[in-house]
C-alpha positions as a LaTeX table, in Angstrom:
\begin{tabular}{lrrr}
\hline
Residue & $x$ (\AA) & $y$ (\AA) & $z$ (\AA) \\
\hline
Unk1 & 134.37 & 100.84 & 111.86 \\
Unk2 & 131.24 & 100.54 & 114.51 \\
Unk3 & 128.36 & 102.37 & 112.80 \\
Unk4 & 126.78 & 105.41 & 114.23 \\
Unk5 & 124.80 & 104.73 & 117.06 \\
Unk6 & 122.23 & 107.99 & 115.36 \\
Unk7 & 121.70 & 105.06 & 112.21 \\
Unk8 & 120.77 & 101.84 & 114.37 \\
Unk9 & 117.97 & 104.42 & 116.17 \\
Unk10 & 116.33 & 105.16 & 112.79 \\
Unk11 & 116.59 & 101.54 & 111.93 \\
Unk12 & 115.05 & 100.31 & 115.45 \\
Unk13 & 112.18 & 103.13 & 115.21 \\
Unk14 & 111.80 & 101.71 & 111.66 \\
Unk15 & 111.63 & 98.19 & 112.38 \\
Unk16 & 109.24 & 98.72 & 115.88 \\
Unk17 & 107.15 & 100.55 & 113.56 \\
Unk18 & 106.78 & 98.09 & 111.43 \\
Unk19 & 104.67 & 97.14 & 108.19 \\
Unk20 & 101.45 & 98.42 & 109.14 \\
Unk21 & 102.79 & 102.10 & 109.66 \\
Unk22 & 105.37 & 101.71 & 106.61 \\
Unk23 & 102.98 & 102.17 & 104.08 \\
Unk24 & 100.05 & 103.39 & 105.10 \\
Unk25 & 98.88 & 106.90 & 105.94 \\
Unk26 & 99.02 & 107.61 & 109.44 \\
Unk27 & 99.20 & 111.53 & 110.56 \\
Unk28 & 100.29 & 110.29 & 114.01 \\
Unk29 & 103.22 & 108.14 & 112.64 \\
Unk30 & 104.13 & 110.64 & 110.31 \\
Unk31 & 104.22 & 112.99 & 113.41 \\
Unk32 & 106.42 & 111.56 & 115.53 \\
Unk33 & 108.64 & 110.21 & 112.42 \\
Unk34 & 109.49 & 113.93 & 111.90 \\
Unk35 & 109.84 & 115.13 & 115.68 \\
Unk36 & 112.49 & 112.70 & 115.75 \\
Unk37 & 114.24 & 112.69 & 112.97 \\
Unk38 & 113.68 & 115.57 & 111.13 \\
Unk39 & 116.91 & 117.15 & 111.92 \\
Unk40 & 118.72 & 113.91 & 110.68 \\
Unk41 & 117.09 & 113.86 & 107.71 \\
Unk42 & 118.66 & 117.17 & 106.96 \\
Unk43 & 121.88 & 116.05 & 107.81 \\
Unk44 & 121.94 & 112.53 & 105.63 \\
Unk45 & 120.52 & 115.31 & 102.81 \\
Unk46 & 123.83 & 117.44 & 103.18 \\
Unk47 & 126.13 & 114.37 & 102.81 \\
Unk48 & 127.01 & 114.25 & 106.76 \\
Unk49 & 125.89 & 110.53 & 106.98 \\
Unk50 & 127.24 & 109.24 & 104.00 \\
Unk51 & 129.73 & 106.87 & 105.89 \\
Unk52 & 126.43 & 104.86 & 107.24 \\
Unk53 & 126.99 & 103.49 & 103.73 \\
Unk54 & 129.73 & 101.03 & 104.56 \\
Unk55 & 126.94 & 99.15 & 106.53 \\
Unk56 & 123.97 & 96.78 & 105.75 \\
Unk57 & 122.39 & 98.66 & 108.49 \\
Unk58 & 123.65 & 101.78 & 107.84 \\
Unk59 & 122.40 & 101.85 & 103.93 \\
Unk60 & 119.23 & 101.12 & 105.30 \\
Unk61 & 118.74 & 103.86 & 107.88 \\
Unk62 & 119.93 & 105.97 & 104.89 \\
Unk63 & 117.11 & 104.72 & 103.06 \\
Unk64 & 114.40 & 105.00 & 105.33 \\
Unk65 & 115.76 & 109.24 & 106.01 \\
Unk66 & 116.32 & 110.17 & 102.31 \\
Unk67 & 113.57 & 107.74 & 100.66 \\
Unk68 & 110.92 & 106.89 & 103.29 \\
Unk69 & 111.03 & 109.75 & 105.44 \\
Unk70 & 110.24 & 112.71 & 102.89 \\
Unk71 & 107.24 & 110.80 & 101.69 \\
Unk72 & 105.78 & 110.86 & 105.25 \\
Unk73 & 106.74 & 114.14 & 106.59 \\
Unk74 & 106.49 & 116.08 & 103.43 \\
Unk75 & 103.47 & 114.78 & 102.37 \\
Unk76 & 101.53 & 116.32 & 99.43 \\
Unk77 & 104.61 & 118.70 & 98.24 \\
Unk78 & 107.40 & 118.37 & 95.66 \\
Unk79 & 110.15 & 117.94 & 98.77 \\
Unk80 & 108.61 & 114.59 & 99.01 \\
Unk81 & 111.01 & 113.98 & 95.90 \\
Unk82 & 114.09 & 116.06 & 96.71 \\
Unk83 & 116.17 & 113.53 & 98.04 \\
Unk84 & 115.06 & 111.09 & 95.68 \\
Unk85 & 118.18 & 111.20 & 93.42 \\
Unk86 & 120.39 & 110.80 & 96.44 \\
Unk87 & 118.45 & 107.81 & 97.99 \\
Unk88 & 118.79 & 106.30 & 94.62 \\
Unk89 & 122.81 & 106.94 & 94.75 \\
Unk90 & 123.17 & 105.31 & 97.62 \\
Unk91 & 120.56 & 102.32 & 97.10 \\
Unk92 & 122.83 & 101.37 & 93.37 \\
Unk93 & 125.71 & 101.79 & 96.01 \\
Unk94 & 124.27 & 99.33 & 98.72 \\
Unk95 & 122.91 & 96.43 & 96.28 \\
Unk96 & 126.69 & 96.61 & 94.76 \\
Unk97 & 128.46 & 96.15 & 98.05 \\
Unk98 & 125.63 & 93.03 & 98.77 \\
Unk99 & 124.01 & 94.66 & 101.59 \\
Unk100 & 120.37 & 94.14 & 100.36 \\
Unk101 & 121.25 & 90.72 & 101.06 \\
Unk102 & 122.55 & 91.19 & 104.52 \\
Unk103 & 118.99 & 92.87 & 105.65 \\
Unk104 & 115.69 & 90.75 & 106.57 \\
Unk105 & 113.50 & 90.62 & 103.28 \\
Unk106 & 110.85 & 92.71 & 104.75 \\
Unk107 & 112.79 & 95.78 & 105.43 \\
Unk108 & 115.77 & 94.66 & 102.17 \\
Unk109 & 112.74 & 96.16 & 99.82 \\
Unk110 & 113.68 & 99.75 & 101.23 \\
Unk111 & 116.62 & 99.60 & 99.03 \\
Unk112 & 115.36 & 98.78 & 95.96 \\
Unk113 & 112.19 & 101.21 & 96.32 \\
Unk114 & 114.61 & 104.61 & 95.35 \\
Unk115 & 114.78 & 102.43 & 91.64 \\
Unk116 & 111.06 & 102.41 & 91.74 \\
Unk117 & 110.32 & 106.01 & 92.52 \\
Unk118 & 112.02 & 106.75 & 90.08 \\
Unk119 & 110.71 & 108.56 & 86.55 \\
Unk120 & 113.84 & 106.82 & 84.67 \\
Unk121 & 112.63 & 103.46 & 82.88 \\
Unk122 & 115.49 & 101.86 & 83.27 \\
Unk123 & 115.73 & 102.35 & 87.45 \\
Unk124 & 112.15 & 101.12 & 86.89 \\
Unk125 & 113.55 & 97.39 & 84.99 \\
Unk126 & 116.23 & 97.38 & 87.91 \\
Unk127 & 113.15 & 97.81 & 90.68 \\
Unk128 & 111.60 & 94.73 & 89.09 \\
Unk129 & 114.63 & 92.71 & 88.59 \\
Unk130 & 115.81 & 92.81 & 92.01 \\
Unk131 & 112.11 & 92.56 & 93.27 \\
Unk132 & 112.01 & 89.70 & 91.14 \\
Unk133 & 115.40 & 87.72 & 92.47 \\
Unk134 & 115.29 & 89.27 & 96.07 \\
Unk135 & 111.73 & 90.25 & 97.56 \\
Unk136 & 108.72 & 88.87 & 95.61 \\
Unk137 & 106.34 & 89.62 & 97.66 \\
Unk138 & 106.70 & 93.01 & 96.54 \\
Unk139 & 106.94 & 92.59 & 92.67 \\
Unk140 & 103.18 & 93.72 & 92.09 \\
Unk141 & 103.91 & 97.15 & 93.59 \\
Unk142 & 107.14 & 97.17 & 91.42 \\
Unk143 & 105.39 & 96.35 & 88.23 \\
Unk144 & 102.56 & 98.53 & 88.93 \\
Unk145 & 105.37 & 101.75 & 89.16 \\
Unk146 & 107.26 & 100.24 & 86.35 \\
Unk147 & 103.68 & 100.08 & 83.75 \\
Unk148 & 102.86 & 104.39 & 85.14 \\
Unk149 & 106.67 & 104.80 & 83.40 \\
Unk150 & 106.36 & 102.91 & 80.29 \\
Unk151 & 103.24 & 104.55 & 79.77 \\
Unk152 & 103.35 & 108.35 & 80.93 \\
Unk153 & 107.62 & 109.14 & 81.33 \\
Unk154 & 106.55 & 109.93 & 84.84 \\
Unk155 & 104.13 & 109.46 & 87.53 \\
Unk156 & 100.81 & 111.92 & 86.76 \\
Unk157 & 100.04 & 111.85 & 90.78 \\
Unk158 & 103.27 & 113.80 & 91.03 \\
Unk159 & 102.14 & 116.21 & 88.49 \\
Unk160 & 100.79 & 119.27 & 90.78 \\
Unk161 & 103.61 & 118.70 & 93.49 \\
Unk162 & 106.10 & 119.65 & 91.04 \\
Unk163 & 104.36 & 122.42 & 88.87 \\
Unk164 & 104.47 & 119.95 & 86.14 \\
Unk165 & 101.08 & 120.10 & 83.42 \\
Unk166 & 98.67 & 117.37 & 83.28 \\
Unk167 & 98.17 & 115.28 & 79.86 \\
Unk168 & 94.51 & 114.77 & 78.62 \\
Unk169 & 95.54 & 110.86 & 79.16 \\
Unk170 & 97.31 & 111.61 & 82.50 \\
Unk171 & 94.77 & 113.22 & 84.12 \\
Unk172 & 92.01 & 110.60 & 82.57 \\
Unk173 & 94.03 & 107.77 & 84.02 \\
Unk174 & 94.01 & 109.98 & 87.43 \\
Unk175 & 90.13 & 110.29 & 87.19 \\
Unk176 & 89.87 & 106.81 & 86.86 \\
Unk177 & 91.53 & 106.01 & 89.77 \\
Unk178 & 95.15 & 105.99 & 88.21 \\
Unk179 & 98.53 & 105.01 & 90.88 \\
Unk180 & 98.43 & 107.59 & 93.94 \\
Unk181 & 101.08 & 106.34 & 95.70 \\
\hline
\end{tabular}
């Protein structure tokens, strides 16, 4: 089955983008990320693109529109996370079926991030594990998400996006500079 020609487009814009937009705040990027695929997004959220799945290519355009593209284009709101448990579905399902491995290193770490957004500790061990065999030079970022879970059950930072309360020690560690991202 050739994969949807809709997939390899949010792939390419990915990849031209590349690592200097990908993880930095950019109101621009984030602008033109959502005037193109916003209504795609939507779609890979209502289960239209799950057949992109069957692809190296296409797990990782379904990464980068139910992982990567809320946290740009929802910015600062609890929708940044609503897709989260769906990313994270289809990132176990992609590292199963190998595909991780059939990706570039640089953009293979887009499937493991869903396991390191994640509030669960033991998504968190499987972030560092695969960061650990697969794409080192993201480990620190994986350990750093992986320490906020062992020690708070959750990232604080996410606290006021989701209505959530604050701890005394959550919002010290916040004050102090705590993980933002």
């Amino acid at each position: 089955m050739e994969l949807n020609s809709r997939a390899l487009s949010v792939t390419k814009f990915w990849r031209d983008a590349g690592e200097d937009a990908w993880f930095e705040k950019n109101d621009a990027f984030d602008a033109d990320f959502r005037a193109r695929f916003l209504d795609l997004h939507y779609a890979a959220a209502r289960r239209e693109c799950d057949d992109w799945s069957g692809h190296a290519e296409g797990s990782l355009a379904l990464m980068i529109l139910l992982d990567q593209f809320p946290r740009n284009c929802f910015r600062g709101t609890g929708h940044m996370f609503a897709t989260d448990p769906l990313a994270k579905h289809f990132a176990q399902k992609a590292v199963a079926a190998g595909h991780d491995l059939a990706l570039e290193p640089e953009v293979r770490v887009f499937l493991y991030l869903p396991f390191e957004h994640s509030e669960n500790l033991a998504d968190q061990d499987r972030s560092v594990e695969l960061h650990t065999a697969r794409a080192e030079f993201n480990l620190k970022y994986a350990l750093e998400h992986r320490d906020i879970i062992q020690r708070f059950g959750r990232f604080p930072h996410r606290n006021k996006m989701l209505g959530r309360e604050t701890t005394a020690e959550e919002k010290a560690f916040l004050d102090d500079g705590g993980f933002s991202g």
